[in-house]
PDB file with one MODEL, atoms N, CA, C and O in Angstrom:
MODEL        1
ATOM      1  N   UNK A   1     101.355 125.683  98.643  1.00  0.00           N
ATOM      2  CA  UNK A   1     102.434 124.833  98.210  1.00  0.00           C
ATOM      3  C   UNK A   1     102.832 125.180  96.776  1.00  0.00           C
ATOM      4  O   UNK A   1     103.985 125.164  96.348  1.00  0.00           O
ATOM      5  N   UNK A   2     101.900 125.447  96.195  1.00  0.00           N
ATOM      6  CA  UNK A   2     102.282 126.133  94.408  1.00  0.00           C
ATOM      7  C   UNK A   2     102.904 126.898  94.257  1.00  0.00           C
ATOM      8  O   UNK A   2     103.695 126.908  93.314  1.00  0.00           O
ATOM      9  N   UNK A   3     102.758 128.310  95.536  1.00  0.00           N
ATOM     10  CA  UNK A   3     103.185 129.157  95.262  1.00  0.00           C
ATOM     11  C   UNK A   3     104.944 129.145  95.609  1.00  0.00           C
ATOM     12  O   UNK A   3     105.729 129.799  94.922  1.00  0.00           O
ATOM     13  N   UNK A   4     105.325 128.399  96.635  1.00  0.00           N
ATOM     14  CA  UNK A   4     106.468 128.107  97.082  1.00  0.00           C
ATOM     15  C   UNK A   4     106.967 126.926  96.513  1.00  0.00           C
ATOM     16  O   UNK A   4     107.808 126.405  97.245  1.00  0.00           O
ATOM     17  N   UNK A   5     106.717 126.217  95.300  1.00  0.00           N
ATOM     18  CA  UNK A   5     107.305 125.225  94.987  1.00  0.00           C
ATOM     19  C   UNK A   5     107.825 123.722  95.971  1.00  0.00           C
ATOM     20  O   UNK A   5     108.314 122.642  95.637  1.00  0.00           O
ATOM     21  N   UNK A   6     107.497 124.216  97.059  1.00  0.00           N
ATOM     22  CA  UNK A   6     108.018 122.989  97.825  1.00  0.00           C
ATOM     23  C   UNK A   6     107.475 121.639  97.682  1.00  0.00           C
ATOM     24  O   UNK A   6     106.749 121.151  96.816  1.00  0.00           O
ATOM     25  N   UNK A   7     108.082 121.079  98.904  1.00  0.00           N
ATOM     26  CA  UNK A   7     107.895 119.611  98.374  1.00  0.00           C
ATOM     27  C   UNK A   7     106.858 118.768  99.961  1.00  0.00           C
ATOM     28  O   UNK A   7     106.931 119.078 101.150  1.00  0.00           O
ATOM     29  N   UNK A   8     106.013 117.705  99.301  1.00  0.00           N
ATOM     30  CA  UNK A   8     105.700 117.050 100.243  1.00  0.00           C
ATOM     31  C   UNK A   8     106.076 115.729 100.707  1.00  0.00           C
ATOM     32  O   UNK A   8     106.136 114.792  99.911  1.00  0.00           O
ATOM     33  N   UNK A   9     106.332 115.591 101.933  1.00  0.00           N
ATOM     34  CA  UNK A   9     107.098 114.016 102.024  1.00  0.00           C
ATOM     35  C   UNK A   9     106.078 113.001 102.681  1.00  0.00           C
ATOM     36  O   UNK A   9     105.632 113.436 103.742  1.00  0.00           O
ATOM     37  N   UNK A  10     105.676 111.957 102.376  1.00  0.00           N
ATOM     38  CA  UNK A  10     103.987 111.486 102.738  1.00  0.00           C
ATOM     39  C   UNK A  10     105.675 110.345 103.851  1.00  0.00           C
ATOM     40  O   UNK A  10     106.896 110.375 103.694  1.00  0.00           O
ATOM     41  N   UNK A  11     104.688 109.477 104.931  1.00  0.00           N
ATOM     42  CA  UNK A  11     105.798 108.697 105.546  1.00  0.00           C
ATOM     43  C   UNK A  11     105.137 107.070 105.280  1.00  0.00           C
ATOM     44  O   UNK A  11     103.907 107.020 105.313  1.00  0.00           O
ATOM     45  N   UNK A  12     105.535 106.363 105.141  1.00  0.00           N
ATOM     46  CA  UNK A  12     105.477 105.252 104.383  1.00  0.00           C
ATOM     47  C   UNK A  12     105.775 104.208 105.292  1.00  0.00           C
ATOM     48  O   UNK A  12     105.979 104.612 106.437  1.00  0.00           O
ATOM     49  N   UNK A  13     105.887 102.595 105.069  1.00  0.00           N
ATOM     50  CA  UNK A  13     107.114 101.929 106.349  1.00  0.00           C
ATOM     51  C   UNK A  13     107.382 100.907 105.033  1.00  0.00           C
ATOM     52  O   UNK A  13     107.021 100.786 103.863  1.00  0.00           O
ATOM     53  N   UNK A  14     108.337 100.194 106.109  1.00  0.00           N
ATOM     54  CA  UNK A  14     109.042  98.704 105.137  1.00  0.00           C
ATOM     55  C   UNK A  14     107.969  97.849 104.924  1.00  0.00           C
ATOM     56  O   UNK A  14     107.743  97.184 103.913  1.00  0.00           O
ATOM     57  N   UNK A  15     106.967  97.951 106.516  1.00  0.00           N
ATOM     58  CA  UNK A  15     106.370  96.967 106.590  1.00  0.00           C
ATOM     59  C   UNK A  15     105.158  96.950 105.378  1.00  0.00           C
ATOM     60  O   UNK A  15     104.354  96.054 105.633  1.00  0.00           O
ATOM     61  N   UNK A  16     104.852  97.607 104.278  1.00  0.00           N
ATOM     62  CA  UNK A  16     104.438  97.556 103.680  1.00  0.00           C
ATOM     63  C   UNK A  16     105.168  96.207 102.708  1.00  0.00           C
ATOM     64  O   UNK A  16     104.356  95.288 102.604  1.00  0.00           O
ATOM     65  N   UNK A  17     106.290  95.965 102.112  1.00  0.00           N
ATOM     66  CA  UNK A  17     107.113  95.189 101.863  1.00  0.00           C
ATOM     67  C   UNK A  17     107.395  94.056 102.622  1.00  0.00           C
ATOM     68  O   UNK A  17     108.211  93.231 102.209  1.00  0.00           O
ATOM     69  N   UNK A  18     106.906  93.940 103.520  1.00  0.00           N
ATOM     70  CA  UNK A  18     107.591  92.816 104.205  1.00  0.00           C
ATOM     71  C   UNK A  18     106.182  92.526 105.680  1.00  0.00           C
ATOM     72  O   UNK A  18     106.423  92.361 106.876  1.00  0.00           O
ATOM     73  N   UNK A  19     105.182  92.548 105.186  1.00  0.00           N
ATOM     74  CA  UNK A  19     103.659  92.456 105.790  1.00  0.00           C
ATOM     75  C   UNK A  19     104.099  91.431 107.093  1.00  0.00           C
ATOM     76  O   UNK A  19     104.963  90.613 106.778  1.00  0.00           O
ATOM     77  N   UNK A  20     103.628  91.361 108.503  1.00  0.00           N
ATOM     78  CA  UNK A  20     104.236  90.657 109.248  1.00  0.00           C
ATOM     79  C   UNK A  20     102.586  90.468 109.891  1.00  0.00           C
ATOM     80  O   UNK A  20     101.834  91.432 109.750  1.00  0.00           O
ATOM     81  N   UNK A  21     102.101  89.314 110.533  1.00  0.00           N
ATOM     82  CA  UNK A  21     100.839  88.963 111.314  1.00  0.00           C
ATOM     83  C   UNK A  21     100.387  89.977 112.239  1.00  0.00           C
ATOM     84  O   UNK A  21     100.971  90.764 112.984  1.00  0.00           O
ATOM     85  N   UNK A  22      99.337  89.763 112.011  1.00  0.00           N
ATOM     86  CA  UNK A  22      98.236  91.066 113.148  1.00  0.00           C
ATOM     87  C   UNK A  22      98.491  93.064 112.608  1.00  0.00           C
ATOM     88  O   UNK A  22      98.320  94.077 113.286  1.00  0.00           O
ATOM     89  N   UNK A  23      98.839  92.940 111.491  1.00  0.00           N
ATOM     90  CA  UNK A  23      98.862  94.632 111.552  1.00  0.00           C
ATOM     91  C   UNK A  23      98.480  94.340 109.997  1.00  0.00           C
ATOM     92  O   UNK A  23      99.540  94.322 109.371  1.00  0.00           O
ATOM     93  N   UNK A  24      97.367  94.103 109.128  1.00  0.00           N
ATOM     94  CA  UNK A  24      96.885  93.819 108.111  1.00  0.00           C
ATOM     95  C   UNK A  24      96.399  95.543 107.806  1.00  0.00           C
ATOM     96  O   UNK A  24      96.743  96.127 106.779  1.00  0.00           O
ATOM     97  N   UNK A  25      95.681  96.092 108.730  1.00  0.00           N
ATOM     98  CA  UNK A  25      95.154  97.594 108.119  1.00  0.00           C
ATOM     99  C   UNK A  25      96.205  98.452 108.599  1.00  0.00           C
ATOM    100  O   UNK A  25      96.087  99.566 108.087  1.00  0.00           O
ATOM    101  N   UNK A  26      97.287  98.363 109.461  1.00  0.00           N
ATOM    102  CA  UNK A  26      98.557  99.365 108.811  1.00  0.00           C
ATOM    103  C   UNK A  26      99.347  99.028 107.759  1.00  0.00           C
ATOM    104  O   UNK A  26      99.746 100.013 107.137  1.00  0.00           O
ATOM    105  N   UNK A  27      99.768  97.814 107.281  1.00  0.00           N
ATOM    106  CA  UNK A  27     100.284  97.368 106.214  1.00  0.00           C
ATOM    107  C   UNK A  27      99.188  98.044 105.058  1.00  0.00           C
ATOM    108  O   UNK A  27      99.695  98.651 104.114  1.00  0.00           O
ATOM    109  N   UNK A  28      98.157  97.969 105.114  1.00  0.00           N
ATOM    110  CA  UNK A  28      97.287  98.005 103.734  1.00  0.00           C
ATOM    111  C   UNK A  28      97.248  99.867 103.978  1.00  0.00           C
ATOM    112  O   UNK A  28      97.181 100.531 102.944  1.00  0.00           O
ATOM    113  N   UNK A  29      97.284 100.488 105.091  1.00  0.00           N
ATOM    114  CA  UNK A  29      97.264 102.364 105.105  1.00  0.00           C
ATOM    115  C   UNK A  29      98.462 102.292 104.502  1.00  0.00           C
ATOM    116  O   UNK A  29      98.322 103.014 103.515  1.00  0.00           O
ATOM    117  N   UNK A  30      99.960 101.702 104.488  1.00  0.00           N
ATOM    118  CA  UNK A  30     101.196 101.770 104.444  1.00  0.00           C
ATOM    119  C   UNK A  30     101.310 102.412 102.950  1.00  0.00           C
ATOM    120  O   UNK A  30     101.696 103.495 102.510  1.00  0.00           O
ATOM    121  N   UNK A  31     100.674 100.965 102.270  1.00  0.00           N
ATOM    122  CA  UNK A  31     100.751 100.542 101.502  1.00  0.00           C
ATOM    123  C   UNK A  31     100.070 101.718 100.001  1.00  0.00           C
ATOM    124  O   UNK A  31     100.484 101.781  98.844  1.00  0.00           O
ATOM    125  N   UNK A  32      99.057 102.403 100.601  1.00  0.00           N
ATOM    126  CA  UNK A  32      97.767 103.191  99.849  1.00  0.00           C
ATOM    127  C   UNK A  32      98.712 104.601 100.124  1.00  0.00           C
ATOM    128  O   UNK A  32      98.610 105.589  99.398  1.00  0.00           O
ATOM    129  N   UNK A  33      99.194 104.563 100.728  1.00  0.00           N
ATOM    130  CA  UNK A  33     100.320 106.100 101.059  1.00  0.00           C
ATOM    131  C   UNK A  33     101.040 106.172  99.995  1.00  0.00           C
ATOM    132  O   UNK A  33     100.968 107.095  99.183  1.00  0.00           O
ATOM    133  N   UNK A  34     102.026 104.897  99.891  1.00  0.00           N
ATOM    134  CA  UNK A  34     103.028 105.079  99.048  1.00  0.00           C
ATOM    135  C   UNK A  34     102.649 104.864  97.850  1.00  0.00           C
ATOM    136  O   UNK A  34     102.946 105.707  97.004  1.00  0.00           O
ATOM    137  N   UNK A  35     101.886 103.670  97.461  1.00  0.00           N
ATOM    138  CA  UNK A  35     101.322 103.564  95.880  1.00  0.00           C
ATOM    139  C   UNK A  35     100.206 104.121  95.489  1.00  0.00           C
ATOM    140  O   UNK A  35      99.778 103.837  94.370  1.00  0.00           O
ATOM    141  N   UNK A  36      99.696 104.778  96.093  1.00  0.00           N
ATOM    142  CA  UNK A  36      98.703 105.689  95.260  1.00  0.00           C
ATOM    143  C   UNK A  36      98.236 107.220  95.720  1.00  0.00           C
ATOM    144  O   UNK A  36      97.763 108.085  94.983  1.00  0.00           O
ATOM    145  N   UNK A  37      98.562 107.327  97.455  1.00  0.00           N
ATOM    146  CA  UNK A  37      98.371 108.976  97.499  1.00  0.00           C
ATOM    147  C   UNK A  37     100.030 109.541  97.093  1.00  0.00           C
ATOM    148  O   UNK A  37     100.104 110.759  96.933  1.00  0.00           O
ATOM    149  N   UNK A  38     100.717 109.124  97.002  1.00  0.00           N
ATOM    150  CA  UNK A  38     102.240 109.901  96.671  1.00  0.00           C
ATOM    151  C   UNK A  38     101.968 109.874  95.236  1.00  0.00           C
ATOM    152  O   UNK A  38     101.691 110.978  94.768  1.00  0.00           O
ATOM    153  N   UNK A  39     101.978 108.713  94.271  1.00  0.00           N
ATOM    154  CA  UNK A  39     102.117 108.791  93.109  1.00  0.00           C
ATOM    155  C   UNK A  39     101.186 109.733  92.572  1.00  0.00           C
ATOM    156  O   UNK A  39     101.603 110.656  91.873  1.00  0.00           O
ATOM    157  N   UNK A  40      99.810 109.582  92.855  1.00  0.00           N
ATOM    158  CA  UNK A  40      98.598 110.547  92.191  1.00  0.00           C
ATOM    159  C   UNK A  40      98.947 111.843  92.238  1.00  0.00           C
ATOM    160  O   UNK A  40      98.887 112.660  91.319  1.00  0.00           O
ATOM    161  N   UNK A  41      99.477 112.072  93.831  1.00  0.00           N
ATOM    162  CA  UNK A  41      99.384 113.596  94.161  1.00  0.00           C
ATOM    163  C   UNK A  41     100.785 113.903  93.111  1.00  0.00           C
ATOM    164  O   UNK A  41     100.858 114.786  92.257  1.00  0.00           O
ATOM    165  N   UNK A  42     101.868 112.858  93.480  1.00  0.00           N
ATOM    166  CA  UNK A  42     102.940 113.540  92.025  1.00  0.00           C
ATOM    167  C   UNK A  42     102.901 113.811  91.100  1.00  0.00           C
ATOM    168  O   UNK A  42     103.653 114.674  90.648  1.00  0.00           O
ATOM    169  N   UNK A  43     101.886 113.114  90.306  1.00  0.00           N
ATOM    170  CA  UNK A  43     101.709 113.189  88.849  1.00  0.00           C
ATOM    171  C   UNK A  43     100.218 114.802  88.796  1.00  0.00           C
ATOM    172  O   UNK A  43      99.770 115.456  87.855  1.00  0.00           O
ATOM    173  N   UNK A  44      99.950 114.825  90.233  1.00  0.00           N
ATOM    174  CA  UNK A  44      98.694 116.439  89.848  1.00  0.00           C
ATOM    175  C   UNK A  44      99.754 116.953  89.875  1.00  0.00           C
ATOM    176  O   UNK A  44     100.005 116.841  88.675  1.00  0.00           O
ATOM    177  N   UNK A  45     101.082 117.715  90.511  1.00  0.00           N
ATOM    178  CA  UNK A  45     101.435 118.597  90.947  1.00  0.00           C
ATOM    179  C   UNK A  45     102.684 118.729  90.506  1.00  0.00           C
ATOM    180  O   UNK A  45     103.284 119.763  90.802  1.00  0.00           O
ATOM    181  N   UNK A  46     103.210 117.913  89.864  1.00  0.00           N
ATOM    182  CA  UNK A  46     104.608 117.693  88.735  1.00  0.00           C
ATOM    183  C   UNK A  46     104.669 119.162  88.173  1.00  0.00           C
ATOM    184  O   UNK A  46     105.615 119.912  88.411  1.00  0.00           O
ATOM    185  N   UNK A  47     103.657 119.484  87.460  1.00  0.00           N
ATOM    186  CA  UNK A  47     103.486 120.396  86.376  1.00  0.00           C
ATOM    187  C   UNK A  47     103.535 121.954  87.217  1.00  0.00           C
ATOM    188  O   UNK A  47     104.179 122.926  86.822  1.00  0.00           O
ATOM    189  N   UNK A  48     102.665 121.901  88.488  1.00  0.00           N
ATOM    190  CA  UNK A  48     103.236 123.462  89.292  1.00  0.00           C
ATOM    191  C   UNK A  48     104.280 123.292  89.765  1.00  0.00           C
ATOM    192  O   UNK A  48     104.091 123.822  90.859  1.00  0.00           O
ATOM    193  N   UNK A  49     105.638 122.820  89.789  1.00  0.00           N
ATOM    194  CA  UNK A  49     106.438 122.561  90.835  1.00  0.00           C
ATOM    195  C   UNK A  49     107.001 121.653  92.122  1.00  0.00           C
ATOM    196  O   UNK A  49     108.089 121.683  92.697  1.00  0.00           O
ATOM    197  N   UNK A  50     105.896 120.893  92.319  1.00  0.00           N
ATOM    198  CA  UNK A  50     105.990 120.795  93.578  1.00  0.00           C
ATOM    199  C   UNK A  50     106.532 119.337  93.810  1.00  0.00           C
ATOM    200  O   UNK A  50     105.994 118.673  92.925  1.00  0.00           O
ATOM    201  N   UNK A  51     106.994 118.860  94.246  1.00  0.00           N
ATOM    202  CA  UNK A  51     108.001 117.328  94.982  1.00  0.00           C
ATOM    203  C   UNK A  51     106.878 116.602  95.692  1.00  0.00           C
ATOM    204  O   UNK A  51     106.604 117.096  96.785  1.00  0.00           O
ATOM    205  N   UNK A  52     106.480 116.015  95.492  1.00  0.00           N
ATOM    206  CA  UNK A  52     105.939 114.322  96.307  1.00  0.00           C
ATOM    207  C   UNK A  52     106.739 112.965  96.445  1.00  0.00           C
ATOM    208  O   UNK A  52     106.901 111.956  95.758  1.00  0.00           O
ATOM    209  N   UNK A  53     107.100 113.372  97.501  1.00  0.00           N
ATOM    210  CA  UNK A  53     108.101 111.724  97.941  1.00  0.00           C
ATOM    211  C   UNK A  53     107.287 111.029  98.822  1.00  0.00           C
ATOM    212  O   UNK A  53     106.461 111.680  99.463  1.00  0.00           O
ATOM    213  N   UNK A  54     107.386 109.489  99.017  1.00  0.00           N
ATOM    214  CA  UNK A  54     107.070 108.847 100.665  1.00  0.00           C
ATOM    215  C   UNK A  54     108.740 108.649 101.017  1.00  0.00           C
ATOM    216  O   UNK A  54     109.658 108.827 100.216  1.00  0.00           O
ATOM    217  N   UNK A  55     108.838 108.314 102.159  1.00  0.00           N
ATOM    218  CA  UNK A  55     109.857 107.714 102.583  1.00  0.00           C
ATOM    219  C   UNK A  55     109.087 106.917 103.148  1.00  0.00           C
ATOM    220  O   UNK A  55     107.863 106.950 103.279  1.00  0.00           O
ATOM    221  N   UNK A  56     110.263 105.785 103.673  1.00  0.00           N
ATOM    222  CA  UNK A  56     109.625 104.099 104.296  1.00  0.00           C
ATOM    223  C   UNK A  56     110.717 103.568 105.331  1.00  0.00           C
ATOM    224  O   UNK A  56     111.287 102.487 105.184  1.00  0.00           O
ATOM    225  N   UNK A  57     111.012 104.686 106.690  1.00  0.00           N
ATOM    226  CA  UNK A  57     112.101 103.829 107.388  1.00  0.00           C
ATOM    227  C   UNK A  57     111.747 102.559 108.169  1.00  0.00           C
ATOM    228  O   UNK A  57     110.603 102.155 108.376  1.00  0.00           O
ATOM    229  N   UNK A  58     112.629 102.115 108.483  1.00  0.00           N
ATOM    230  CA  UNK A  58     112.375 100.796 109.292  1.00  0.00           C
ATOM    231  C   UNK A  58     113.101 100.493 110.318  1.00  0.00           C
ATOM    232  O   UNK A  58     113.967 101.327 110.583  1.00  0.00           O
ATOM    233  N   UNK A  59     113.039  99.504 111.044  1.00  0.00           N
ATOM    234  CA  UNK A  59     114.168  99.345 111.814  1.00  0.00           C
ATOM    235  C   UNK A  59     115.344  99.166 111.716  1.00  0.00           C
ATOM    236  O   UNK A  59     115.781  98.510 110.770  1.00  0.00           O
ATOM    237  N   UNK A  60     116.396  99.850 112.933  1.00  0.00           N
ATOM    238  CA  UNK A  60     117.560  99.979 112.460  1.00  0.00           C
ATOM    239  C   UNK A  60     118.248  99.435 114.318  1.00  0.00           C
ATOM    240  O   UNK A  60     118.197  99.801 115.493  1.00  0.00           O
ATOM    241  N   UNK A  61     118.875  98.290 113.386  1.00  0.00           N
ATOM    242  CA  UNK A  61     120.108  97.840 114.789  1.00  0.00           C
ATOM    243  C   UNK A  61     121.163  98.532 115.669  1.00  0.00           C
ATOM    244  O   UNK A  61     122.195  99.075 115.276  1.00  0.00           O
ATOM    245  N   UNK A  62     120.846  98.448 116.567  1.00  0.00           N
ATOM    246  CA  UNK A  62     121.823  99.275 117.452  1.00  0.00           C
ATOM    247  C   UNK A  62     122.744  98.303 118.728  1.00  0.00           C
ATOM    248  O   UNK A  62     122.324  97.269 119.248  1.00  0.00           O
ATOM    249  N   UNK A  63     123.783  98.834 118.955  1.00  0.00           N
ATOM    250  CA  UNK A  63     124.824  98.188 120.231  1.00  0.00           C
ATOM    251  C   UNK A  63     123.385  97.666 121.510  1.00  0.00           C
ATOM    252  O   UNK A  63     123.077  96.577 121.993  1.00  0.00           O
ATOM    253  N   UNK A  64     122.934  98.790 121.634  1.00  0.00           N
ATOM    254  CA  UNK A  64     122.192  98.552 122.974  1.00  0.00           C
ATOM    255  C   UNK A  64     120.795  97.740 123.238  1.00  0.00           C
ATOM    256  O   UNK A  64     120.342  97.646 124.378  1.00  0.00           O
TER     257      UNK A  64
ENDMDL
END
């Protein structure tokens, strides 16, 4: 990854934000993704190049 500068995208959810009954240890994995393995790994790897994002989609309404 150093050598190619690229980037890593960790995947995250809403439900970290918005915690809903009975899913307490995916909310809390959600949660350890986005605030502390994305940020840590951004702040090692800032300096070679490299991109650390999470994204966090969620549900999305549809006609059907």
């Amino acid at each position: 990854m150093k050598k190619s500068k690229g980037s890593i995208i960790n995947m995250s959810s809403v439900g970290k934000e918005h915690p809903a009954p009975n899913i307490s240890l995916y909310v809390a994995a959600k949660a350890a993704v986005e605030n502390h393995l994305t940020k840590s790994r951004a702040n090692e790897l800032a300096g070679e190049g490299v991109r650390v994002n999470a994204i966090a989609p969620g549900a999305i309404e549809t006609s059907i």
